[in-house]
N, C-alpha and C positions, 0 to 999 in steps of 0.2 A: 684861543688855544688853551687846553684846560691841561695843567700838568699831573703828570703822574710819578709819586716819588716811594721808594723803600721809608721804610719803618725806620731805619738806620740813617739816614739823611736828614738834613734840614727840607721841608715840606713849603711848597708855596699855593695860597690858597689863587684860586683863577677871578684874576682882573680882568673884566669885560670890556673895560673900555679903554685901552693899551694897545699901542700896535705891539705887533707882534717881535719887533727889536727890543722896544721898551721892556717887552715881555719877559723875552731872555735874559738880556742885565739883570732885571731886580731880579729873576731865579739864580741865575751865577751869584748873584751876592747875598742870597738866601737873606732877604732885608724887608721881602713885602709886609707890609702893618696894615692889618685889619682893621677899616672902618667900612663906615657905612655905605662910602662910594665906589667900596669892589667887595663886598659880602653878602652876599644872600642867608639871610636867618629863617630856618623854619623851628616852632613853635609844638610840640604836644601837650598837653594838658592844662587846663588853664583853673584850677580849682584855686581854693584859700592865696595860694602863694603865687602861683603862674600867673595868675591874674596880674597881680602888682610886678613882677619880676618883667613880663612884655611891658608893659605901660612904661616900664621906664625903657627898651629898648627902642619900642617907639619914638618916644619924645627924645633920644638920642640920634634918632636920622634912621635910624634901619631900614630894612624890608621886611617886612616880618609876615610870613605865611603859616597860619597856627589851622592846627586839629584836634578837636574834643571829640567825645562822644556824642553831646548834647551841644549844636549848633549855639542855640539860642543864648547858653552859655557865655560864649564867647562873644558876641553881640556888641559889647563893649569896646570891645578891642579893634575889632572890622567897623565899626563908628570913629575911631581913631584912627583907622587906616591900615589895621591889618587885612590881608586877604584871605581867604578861607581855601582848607581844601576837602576834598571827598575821603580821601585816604591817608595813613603815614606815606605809603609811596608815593603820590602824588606828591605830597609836598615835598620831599625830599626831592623828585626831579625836578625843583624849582630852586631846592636851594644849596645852602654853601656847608651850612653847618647846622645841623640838627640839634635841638634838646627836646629832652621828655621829661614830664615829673609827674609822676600817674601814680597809683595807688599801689599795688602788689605786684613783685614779680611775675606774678604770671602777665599782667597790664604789659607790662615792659619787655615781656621775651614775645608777646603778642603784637606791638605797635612797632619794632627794632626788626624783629626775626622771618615774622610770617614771611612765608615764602612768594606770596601771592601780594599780600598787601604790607608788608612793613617795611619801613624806611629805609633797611638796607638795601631791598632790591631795588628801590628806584636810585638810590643816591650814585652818582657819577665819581668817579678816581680820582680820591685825593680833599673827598669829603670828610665830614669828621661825623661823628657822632657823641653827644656828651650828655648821659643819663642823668639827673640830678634826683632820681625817684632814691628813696634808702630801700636797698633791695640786697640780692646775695653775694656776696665775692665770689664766689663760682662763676652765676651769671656773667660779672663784668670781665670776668677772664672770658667765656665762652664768646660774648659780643667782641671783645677783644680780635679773638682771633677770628671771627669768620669777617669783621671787619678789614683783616690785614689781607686775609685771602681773594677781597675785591682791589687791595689798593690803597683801601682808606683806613681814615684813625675813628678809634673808639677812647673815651676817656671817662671814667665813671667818675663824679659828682658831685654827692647827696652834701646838702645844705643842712644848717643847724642856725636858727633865729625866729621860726615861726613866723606870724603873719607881719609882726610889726616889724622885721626884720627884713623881710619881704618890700613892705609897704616904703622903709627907710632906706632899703639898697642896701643894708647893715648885716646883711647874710655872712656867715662863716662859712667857706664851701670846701670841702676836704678833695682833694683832686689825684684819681690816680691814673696810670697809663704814660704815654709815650710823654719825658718833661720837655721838649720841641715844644711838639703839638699843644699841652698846657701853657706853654709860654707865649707863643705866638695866640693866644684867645685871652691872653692878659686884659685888653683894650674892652674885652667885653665882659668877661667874668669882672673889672673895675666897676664897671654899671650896675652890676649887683649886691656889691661885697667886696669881702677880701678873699684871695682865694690862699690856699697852701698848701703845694704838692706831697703827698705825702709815700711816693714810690709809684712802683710797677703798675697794671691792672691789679682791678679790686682794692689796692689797697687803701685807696678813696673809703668804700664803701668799710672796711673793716675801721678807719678811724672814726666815720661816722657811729659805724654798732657800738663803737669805747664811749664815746658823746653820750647817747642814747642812755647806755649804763648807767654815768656822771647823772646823767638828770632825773632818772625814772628814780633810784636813790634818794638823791637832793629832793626831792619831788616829795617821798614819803618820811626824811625828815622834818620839811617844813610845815606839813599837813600834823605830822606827830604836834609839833611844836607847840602850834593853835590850837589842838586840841587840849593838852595839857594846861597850855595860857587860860584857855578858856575855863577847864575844871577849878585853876586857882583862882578863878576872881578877877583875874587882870582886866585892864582896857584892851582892847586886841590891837588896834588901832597905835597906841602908845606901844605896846610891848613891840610891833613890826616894825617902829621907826628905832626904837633902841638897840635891837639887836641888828639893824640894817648899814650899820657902822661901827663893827664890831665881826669875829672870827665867824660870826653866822652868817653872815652877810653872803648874798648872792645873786646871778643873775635869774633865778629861780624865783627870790623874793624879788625881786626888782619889777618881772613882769607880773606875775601874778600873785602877788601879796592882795594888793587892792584888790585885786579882780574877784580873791575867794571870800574877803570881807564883803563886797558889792553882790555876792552869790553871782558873778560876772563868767558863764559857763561857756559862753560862746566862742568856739573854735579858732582856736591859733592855728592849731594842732590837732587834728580828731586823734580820742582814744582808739576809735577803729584800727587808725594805722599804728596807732603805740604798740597794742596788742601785738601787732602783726611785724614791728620793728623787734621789740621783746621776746617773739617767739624765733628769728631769727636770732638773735643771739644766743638765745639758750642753745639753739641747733648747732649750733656755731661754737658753744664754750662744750658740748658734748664731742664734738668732733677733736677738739682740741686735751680734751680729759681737765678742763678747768672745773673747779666748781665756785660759783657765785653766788652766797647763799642771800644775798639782798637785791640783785639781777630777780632772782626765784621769787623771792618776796613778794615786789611791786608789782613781778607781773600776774601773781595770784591776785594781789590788792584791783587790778584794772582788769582783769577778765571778770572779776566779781561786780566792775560797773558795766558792763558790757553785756553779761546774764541781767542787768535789771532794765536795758533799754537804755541806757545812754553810752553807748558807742559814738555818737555824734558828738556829745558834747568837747570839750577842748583837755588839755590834761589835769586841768588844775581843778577838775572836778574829782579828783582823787579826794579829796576831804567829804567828798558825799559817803566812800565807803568807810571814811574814819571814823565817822559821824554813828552810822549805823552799827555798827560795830561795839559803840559805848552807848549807844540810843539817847544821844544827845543832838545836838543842831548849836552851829554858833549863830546861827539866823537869830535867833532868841534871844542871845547873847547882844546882838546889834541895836535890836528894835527894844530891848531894855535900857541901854547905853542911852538911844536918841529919848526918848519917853520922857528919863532922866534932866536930861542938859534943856 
């Protein structure tokens, strides 16, 4: 028996293997606890982060039914025991709870919406849906509510830790929508991170676009920083570990300090989506009459990597455009250091 609840109630998800008495108590006592032996998990996107985010729901017991664009892709994962499907709707007729973490709004009003193929039309009353792509507050409002019009919950997302965050379960996921429904997926958003509601629909995704800001900033401090270190002379290497316990100190240096000294460009993070998070908030601080004139900045500084061909690289190749900019290289800097010692 699969139940069907208001927005406004405690929601229980459908235990399949319960008689149907069973079934009723736990809904009277609004107590059912989501694991592996009564939830069906379906899976979209499995890039940089997806990838490691199912690996661990896997090896947590799940069921896990995932959908890429690019099968092969996901290869991985279905060797591990996920199962594949042809469409978001397909899979969502298989499962309990849906995520997506795809690239652009449009990805996610495509694989959620379509009317033909996206997840909500296949998913049955009293499913959930929980976006994790960083995409528009409108949007999660709008999935919000055609979600409620089926029955079911929608709760937008978007995560903040990039790959190794990812990789360590160590995700920060900002959560907005119905806090029931975010409470009751506790057991599972645990397996990735920590989560923390942060309000209504969208409001997820608006704390994430505040995140985004905090770093794309911190981002072109730290790159300023080395650069300057670099014009004085310093050891780079020495100057990252001194100020790395000290008021500079951040989780900015933390990942990628080494990574820009190593010229270590390989995608936490693609700038593609930076861009494309960045230009969402400006849309976003326009609508609102804010003005963010270092929001403005960074994202001049990362569209200017982006006109040169590296959109793919990770963000911490922002020191390429700093570089250029003084027609210097700390590369130079390094392989004079080793040469040196």
């Amino acid at each position: 028996m699969r139940l069907i609840c208001s927005l406004h109630h405690h929601f229980s998800l459908p235990i399949l293997s319960i008689s149907r008495h069973r079934h009723r108590q736990m809904a009277t006592a609004g107590q059912v606890v989501v694991s592996p032996s009564n939830t069906r998990l379906g899976w979209i996107g499995t890039g940089v982060m997806g990838q490691s985010m199912c690996g661990h729901l896997i090896k947590a017991g799940y069921s896990l039914t995932i959908f890429t664009r690019t099968q092969s892709k996901a290869q991985t994962l279905i060797d591990a025991g996920a199962k594949w499907a042809t469409s978001p709707r397909e899979l969502a007729a298989q499962s309990d709870v849906v995520f997506s973490i795809v690239g652009y709004p449009s990805d996610v009003r495509q694989v959620l919406l379509d009317p033909s193929t996206g997840a909500l039309s296949g998913l049955n009353p009293g499913g959930i849906l929980v976006d994790m792509t960083t995409s528009e507050p409108s949007l999660a409002v709008e999935i919000a509510a055609h979600s409620a019009s089926k029955s079911c919950f929608s709760i937008d997302a978007p995560v903040s830790g990039g790959d190794r965050g990812a990789k360590n379960a160590a995700l920060s996921i900002f959560a907005g929508g119905d806090e029931t429904a975010v409470s009751r997926l506790n057991p599972i958003f645990s397996l990735l991170g920590k989560v923390n509601y942060m309000g209504g629909p969208g409001k997820g995704q608006f704390a994430k676009l505040a995140n985004q800001i905090t770093i794309c900033t911190t981002m072109v401090g730290l790159v300023e920083g080395l650069i300057y270190a670099h014009k004085a002379g310093l050891d780079l290497e020495l100057y990252l570990n001194a100020i790395s316990t000290g008021a500079a100190g951040s989780k900015s240096l933390e990942l990628y300090g080494s990574r820009i000294l190593k010229r270590d460009f390989e995608a936490g993070f693609f700038i593609n989506h930076f861009v494309k998070d960045l230009g969402i908030c400006l849309r976003e601080c326009q609508n609102m009459g804010l003005a963010l004139p270092g929001l403005a900045l960074a994202q001049q500084l990362y569209l200017s990597l982006k006109a040169h061909g590296e959109g793919d690289l990770g963000t911490q190749a922002l020191i390429l455009s700093l570089e250029r900019l003084n027609n210097l290289s700390l590369d130079s800097a390094n392989s004079s250091a080793k040469a040196s010692s």
